[in-house]
N, CA, C and O atoms as a DFTB+ gen file, in Angstrom:
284 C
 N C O
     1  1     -48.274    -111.200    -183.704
     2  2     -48.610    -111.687    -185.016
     3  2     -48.808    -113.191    -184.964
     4  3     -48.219    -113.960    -184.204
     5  1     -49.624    -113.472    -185.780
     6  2     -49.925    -115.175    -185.812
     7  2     -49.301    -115.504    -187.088
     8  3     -49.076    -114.778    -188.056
     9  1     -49.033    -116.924    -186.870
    10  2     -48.371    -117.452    -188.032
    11  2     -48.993    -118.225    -188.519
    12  3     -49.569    -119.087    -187.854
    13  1     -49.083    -118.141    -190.082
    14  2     -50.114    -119.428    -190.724
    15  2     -49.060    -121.051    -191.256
    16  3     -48.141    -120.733    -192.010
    17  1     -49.105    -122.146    -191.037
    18  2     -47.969    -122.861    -191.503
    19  2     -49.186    -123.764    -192.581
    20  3     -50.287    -124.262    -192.344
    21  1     -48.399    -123.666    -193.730
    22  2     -49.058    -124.497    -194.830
    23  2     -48.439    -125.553    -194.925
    24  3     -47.273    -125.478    -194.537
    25  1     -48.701    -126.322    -195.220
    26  2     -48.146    -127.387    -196.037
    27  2     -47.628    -127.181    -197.454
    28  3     -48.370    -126.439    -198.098
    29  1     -46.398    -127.694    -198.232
    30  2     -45.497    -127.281    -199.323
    31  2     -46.355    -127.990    -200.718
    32  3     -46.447    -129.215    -200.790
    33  1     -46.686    -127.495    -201.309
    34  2     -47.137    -128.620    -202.407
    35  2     -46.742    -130.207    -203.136
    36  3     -47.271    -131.032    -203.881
    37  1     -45.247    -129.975    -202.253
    38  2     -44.649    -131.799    -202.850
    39  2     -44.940    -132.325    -201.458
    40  3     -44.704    -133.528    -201.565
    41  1     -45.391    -132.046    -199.981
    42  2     -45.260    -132.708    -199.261
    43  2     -47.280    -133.109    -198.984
    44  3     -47.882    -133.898    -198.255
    45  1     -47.613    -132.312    -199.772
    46  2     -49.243    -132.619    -200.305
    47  2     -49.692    -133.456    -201.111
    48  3     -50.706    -134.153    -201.061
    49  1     -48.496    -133.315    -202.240
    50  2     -48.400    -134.110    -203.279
    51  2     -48.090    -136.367    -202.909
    52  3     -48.564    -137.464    -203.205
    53  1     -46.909    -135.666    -202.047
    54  2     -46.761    -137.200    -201.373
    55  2     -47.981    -137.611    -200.787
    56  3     -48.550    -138.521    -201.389
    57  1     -48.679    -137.058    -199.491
    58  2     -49.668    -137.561    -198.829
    59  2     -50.846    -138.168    -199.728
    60  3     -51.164    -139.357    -199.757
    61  1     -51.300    -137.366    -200.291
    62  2     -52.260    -137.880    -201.580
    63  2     -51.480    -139.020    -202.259
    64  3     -52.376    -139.673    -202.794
    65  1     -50.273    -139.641    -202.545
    66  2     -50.170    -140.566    -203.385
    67  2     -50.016    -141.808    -202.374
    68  3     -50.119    -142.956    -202.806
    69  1     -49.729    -141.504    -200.810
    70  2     -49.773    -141.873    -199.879
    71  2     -50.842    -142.826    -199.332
    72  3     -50.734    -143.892    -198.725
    73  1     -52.155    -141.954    -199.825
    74  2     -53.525    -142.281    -199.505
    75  2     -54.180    -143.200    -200.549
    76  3     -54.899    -144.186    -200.387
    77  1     -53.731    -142.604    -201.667
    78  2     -54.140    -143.298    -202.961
    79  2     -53.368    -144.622    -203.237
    80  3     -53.485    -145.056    -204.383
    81  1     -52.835    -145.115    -202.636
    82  2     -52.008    -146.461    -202.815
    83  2     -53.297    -147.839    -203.243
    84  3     -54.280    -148.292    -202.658
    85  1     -52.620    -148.120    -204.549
    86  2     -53.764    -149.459    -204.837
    87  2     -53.650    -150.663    -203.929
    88  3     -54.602    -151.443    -203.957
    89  1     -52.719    -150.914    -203.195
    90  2     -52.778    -152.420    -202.329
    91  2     -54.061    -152.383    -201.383
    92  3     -54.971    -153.212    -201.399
    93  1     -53.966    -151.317    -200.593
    94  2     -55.159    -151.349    -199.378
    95  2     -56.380    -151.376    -200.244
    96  3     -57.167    -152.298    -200.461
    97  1     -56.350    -150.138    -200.691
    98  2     -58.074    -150.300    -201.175
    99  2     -58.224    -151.128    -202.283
   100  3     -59.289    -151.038    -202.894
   101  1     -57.231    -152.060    -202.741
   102  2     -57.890    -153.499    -203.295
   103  2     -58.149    -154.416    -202.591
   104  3     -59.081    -155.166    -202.880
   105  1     -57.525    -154.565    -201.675
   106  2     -57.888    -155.764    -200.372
   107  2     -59.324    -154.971    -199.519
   108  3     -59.958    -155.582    -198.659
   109  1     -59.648    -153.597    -199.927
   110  2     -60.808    -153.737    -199.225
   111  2     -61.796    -153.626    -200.124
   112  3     -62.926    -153.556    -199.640
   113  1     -61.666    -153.578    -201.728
   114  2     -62.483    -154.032    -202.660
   115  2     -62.714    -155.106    -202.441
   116  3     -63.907    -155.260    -202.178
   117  1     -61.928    -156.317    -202.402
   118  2     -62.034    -157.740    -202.330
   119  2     -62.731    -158.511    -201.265
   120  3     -63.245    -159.625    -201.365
   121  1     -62.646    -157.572    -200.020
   122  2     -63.229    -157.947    -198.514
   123  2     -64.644    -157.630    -199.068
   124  3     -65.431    -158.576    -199.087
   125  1     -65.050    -156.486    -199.499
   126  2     -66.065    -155.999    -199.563
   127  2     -66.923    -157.190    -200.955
   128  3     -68.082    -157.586    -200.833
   129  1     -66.374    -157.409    -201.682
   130  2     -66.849    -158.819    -202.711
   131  2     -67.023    -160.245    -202.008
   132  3     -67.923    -161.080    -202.102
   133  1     -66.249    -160.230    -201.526
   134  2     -66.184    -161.424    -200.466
   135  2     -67.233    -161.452    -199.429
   136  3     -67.515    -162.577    -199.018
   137  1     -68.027    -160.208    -198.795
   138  2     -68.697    -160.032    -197.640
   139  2     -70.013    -159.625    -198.665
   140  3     -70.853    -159.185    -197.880
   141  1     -70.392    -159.584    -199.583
   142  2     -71.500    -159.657    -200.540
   143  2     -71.644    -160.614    -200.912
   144  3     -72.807    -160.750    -201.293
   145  1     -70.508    -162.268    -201.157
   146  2     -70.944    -163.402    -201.494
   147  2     -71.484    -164.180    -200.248
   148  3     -72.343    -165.053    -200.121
   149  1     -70.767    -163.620    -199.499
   150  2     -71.119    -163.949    -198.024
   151  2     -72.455    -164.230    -197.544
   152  3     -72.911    -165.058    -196.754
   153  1     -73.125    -162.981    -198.493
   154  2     -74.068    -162.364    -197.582
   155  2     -75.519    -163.241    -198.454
   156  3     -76.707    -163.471    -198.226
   157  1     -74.415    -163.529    -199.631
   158  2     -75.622    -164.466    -201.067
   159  2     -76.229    -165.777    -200.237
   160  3     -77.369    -166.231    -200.148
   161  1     -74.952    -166.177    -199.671
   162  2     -74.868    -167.669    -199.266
   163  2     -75.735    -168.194    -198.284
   164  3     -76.645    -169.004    -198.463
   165  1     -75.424    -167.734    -197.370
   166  2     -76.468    -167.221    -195.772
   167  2     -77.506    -167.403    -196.345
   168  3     -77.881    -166.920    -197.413
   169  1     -78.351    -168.562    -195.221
   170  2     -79.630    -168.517    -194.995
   171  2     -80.497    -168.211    -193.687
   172  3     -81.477    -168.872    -193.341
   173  1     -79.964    -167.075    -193.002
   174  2     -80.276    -166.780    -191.936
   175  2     -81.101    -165.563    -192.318
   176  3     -82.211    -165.812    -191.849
   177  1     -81.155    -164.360    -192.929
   178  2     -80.857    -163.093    -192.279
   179  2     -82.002    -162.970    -194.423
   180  3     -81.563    -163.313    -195.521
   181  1     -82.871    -162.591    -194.200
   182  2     -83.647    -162.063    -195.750
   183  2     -82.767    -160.718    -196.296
   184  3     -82.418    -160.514    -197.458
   185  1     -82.551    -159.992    -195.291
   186  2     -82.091    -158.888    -195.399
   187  2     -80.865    -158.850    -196.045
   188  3     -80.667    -158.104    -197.004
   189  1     -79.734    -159.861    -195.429
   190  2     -78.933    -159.947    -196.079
   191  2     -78.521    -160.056    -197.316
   192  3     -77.700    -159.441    -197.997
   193  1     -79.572    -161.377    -197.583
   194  2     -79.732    -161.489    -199.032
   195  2     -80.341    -160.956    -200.113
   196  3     -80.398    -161.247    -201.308
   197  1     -80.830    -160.016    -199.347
   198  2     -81.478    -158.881    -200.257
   199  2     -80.568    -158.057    -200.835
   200  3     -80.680    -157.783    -202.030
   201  1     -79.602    -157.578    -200.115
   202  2     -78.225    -156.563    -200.396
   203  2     -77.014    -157.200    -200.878
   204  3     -75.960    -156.625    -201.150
   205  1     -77.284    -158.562    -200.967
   206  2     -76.018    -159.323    -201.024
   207  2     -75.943    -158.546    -202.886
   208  3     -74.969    -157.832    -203.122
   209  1     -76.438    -158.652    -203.422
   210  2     -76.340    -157.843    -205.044
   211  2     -75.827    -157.034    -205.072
   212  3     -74.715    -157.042    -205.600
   213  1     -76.499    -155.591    -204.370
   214  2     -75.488    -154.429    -204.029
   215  2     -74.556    -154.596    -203.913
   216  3     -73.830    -154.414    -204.890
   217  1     -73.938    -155.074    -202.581
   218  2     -72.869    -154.934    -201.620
   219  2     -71.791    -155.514    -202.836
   220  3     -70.862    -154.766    -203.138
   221  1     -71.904    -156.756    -203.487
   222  2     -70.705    -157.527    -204.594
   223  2     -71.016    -156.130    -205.502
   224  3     -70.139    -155.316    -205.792
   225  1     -71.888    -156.061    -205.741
   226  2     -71.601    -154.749    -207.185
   227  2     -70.465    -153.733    -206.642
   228  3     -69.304    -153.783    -207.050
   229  1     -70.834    -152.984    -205.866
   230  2     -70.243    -151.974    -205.284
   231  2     -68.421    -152.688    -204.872
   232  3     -67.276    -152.338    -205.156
   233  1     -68.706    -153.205    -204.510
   234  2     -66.838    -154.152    -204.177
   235  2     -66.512    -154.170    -205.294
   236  3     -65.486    -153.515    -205.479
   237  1     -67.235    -154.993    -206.854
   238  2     -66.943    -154.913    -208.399
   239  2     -66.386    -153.797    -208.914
   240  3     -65.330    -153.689    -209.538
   241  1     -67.587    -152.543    -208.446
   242  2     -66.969    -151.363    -209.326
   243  2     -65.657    -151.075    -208.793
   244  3     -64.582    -151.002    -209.388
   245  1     -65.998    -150.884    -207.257
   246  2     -64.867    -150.231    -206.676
   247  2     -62.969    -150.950    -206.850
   248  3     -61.861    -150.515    -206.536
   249  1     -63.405    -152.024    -207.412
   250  2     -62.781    -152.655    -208.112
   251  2     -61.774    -152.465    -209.092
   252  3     -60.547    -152.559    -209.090
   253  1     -62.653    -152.166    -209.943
   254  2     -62.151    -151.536    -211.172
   255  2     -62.142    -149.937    -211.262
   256  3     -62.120    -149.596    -212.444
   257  1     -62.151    -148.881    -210.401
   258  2     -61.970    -147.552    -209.871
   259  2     -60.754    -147.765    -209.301
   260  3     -60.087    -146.731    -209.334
   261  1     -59.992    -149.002    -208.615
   262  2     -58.989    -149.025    -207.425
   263  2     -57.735    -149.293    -208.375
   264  3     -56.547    -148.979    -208.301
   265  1     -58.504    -150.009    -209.306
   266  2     -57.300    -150.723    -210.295
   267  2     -56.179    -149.711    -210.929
   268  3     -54.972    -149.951    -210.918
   269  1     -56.878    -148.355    -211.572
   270  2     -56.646    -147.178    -211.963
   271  2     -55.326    -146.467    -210.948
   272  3     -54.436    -145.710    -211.335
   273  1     -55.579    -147.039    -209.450
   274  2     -54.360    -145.979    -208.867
   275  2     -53.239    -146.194    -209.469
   276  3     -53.024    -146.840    -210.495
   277  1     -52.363    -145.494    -208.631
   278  2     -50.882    -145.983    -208.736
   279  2     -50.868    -146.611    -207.788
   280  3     -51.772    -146.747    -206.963
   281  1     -49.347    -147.282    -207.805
   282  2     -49.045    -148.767    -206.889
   283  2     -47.987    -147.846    -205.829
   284  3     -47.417    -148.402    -204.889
């Protein structure tokens, strides 16, 4: 016979709140805002500054999506 091993629903429950922690993915909202102003500033690269809009938007929203976790 084979055995199936699940995982318990509070030890699922932890991992997910585990993952969902607001510190990290605000510091990588902020990297990610930071590496879009970055990218404004630069006068090397057209490309860059083409996305530099995106890239800060997307750090912005994700921003305010990250804010929402729990701590």
């Amino acid at each position: 016979m084979t055995s199936v091993t699940t995982t318990p629903p509070v030890a699922e429950s932890r991992q997910k709140r585990r993952v969902l922690r607001r510190g990290p993915w605000e510091m990588a909202a902020s990297v990610t805002i930071g590496l879009g102003v970055a990218m404004l500033m630069q006068p090397f690269f057209l490309w860059a500054f083409s996305w530099s809009f995106v890239v800060t938007l997307a750090g912005t929203v994700m921003f305010i999506i990250v804010s929402h976790f729990p701590e």
